[in-house]
N, C-alpha and C positions, 0 to 999 in steps of 0.2 A: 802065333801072333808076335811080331814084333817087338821087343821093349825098347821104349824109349826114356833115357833122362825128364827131370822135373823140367828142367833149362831147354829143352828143345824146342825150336820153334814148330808152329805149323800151319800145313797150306793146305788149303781146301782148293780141289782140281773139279771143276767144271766141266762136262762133255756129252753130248749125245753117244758120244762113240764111245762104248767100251773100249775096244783096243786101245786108242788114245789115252783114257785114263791107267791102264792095266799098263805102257810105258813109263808116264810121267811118275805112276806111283812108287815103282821099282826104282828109277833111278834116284827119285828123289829120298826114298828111304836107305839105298843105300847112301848118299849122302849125309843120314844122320837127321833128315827133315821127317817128321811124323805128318803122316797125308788123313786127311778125310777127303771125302770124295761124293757128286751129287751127278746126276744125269739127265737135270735138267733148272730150269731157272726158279722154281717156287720151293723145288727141294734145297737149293742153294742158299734160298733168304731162312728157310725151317732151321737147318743146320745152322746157320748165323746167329738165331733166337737163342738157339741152347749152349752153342758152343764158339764163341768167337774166334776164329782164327784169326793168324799172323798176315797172312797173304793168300789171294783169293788168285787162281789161274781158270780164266773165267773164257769159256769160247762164245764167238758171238753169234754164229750162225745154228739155231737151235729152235725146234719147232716149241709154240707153243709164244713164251715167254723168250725173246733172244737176250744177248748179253747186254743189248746199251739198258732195256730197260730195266733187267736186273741191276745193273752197277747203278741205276736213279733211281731206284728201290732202296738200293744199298744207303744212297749219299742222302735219304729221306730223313733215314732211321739215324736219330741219338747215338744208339750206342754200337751202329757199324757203321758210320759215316767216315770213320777215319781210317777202316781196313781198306789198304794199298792193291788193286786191283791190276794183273798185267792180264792184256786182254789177246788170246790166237782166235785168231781167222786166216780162213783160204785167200780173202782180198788181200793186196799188195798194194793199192792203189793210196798216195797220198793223202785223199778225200776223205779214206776210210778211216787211214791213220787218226788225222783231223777229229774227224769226228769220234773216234774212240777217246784221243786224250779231251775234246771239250765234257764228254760221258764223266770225266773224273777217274779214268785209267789212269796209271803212273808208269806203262812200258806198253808197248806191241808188239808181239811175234806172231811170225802168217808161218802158214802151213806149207809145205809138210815140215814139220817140229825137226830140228838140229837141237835133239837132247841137250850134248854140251853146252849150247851159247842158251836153251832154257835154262838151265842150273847155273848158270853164270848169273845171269839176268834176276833169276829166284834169288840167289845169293847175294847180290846186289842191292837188293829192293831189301834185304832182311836184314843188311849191315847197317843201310840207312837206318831202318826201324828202330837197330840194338841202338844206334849213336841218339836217337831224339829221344830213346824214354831214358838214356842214360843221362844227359842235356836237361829232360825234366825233375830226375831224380836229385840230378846235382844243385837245381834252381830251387828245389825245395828244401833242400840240405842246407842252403846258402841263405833262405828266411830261415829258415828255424834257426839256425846259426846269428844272423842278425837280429830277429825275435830275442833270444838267450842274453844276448851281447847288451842291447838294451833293458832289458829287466834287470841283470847284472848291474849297469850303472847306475840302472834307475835305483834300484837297490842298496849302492854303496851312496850313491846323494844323499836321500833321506837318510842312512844312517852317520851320517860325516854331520849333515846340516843339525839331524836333531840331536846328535851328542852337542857338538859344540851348542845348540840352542839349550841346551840342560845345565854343562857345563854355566854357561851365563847367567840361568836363574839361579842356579846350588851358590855360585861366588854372592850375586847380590843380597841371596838371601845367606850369607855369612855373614856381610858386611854389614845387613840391618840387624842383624844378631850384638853384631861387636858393638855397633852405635846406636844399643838399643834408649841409654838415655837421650838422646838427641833428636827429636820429631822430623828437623826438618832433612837431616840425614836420611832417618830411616824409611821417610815418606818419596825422596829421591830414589832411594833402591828399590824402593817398589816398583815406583813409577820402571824402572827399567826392567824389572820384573814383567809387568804388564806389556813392556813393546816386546820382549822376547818369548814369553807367552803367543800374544798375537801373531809374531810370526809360524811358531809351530802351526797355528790352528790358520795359519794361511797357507801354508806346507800342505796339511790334511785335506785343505780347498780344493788345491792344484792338485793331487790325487786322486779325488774324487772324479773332478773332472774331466781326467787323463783319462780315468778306467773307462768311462763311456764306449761302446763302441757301434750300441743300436740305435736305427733312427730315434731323433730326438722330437718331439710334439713341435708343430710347426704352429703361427699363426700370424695374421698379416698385419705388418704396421707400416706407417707409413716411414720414407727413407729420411725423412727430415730428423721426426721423431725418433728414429732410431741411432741419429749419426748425434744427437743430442744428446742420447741418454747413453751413449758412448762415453762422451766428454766430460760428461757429468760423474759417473763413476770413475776416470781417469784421476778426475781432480778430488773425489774422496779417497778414491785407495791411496795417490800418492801424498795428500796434503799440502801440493800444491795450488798454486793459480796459474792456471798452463793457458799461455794464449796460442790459440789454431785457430790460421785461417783455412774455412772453407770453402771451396769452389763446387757448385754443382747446378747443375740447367732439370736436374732430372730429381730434385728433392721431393717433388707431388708424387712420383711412383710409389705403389705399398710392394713390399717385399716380403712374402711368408718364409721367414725361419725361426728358431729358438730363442728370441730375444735377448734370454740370459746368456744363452753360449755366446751370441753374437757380439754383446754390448760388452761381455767380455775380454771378447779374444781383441777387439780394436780399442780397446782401454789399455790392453796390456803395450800393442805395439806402440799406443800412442807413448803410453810413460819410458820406454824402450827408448823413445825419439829425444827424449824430455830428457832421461836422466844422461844420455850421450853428450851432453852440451859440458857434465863434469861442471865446472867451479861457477858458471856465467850466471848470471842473476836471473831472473823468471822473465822478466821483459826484453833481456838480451839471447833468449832461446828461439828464435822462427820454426815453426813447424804446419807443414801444408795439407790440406785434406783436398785432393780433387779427386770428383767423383763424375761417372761417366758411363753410358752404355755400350756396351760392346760390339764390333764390326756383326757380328750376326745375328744380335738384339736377344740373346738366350742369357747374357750374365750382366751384370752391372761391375764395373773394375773399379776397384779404388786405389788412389796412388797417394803414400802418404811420405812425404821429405822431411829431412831435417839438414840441417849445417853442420851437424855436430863434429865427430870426434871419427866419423866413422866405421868402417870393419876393421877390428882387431886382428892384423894376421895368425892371431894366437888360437883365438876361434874362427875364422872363417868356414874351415872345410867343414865342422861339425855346430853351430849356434846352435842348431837346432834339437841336438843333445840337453836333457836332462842335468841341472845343473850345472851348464857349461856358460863362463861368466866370468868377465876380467872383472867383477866390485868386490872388492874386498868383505861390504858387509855379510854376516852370516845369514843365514836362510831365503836367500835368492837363488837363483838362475833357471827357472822354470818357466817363465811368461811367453818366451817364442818356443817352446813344445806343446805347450797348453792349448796356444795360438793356432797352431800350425793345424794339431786334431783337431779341435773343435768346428773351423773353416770346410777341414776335408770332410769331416763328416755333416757337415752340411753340404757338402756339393762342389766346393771352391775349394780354393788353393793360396797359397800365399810363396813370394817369393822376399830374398834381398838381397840387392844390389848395390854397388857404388855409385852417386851420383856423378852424372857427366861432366859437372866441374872438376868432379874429384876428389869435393868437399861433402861431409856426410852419406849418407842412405837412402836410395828410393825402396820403402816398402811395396808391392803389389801387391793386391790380393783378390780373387774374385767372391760372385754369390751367384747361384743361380739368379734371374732373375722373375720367370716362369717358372713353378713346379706344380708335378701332376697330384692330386689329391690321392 
């Protein structure tokens, strides 16, 4: 018998004809190709059960079971749907051809067999195969790589954010040390104490958050009520009084998703919108809520602008990154990653663009607006 490498491919040879098989299997053995072999269409889908081949050289003219119905036997099945099928028959005729490749064949040869331009063909169909699991291998090398690459930042963020967040409390709480006779000193350093405080444990929020990755408990409120208690949250986290106008025809619809993920992720863009304005007063900040059903009536799109300050060309290519953030203050740059998962794993998506004036950001973002229970 034969030995063949771990690395060899192999082809499973289809025929009524022994002589036929007792050709193909020689030749192709000597080319290094390890054969199985069936003689008829129900032994062909057996062998498929136990042992998967590379490439199946399948004939079609076979009593019993012929090859179209085999190869739609084949494309049924999960886990041989994707074995590449080159199909010999005695027809010659175009129709046949036709009709082999609509079967889910990926080559034709008619009889009588020219070994060579077979092995060509076999080798052919098998180099494609090497290049797409090589192609998938590479795609999955390339997330785990970008996987690594993210955790890695996400990584050095938090540990940059909460040293310098430490760093901030150990100084203040020196300083209430040094001026410990003086109250209103040391009640000052607290107080900054307690904003740097709050940030870490808003840090550990955004964590929490981010970790998510399984459906989240759905339930339905209405769109009013939810773009409200958006705004409302907006304006407690930031301590502002943020004026948004919003536009919507479609506020009566209820929307089933995560309330809290939701009411978060557009608090976060909104204050995004908000603090881009930089130095301007609260009343001299515009910022737009329109909201809207989508051309296929399966999402509701929200479009949220501002005037502000724009995209940073310093972050454009990466916002979306973990800690990436032209403000100078300590323990930000989280709210468009938080954002962005939270959206997706409810179903939607969020993008950013420059406004067509040129002036500020158009946030987009979807929601489902149907989901199945």
């Amino acid at each position: 018998m034969t030995q063949f490498p771990e690395s060899a491919s192999t082809v499973l040879v289809v025929d009524d004809e022994p002589i036929n098989i007792q050709l193909l299997q020689k030749k192709l053995e000597w080319d290094g190709v390890r054969v199985l072999t069936a003689d008829n269409g129900q032994q062909c889908l057996d062998i498929c059960q136990i042992e998967l081949p590379d490439l199946i050289l399948l004939d079609v003219m076979m009593p019993g079971m012929d090859g179209f119905e085999v190869c739609q036997k084949l494309r049924e099945n999960e886990n041989t749907k994707a074995i590449p099928v080159i199909f010999v028959t005695a027809h010659n005729s175009k129709k046949g051809k036709l009709e082999g490749l609509e079967a889910g064949a990926v080559d034709y040869i008619t009889k009588p067999i020219d070994l060579e331009e077979t092995i060509a063909r076999v080798r052919t169909q098998l180099k494609y195969l090497s290049i797409n699991r090589a192609n998938v291998e590479l795609t999955q090398r390339l997330g785990e790589s970008r996987r690594s690459a993210a955790i890695g930042a996400l990584t050095q963020g938090i540990a940059h954010n909460l040293n310098n967040l430490l760093g901030v409390v150990m100084g203040y709480l020196e300083l209430a040390k040094v001026n410990y006779n003086d109250p209103e000193k040391v009640l000052k350093n607290i107080t900054r104490v307690e904003t740097a405080g709050n940030r870490i444990v808003g840090i550990i929020k955004q964590l929490s958050t981010v970790a998510f990755t399984t459906r989240l408990p759905l339930h339905e409120i209405r769109l009013s009520e939810l773009i409200t208690g958006s705004i409302q949250r907006a304006i407690e986290e930031s301590g502002q009084r943020l004026d948004i106008e919003v536009e919507t025809q479609i506020d009566r619809h209820l929307l089933k998703t995560n309330i809290e993920a939701f009411e978060d992720s557009l608090a976060k863009l909104i204050i995004n919108a908000w603090e881009s304005y930089e130095s301007l007063e609260a009343d001299q900040r515009p910022i737009s809520l329109k909201v809207s059903e989508s051309e296929n009536g399966k999402d509701i799109e929200f479009l949220l602008t501002d005037q502000g300050g724009g995209i940073d060309p310093e972050v454009e290519e990466n916002m979306f990154e973990p800690f990436i953030s032209t403000k100078n203050t300590v323990g930000v740059g989280m709210g468009l990653t938080v954002a962005r998962h939270a959206l997706r794993t409810l179903g939607g998506d969020v993008s950013i663009t420059p406004n067509e004036n040129g002036k500020g950001v158009a946030v987009r973002f979807t929601h489902p607006l149907v989901r199945d229970a």
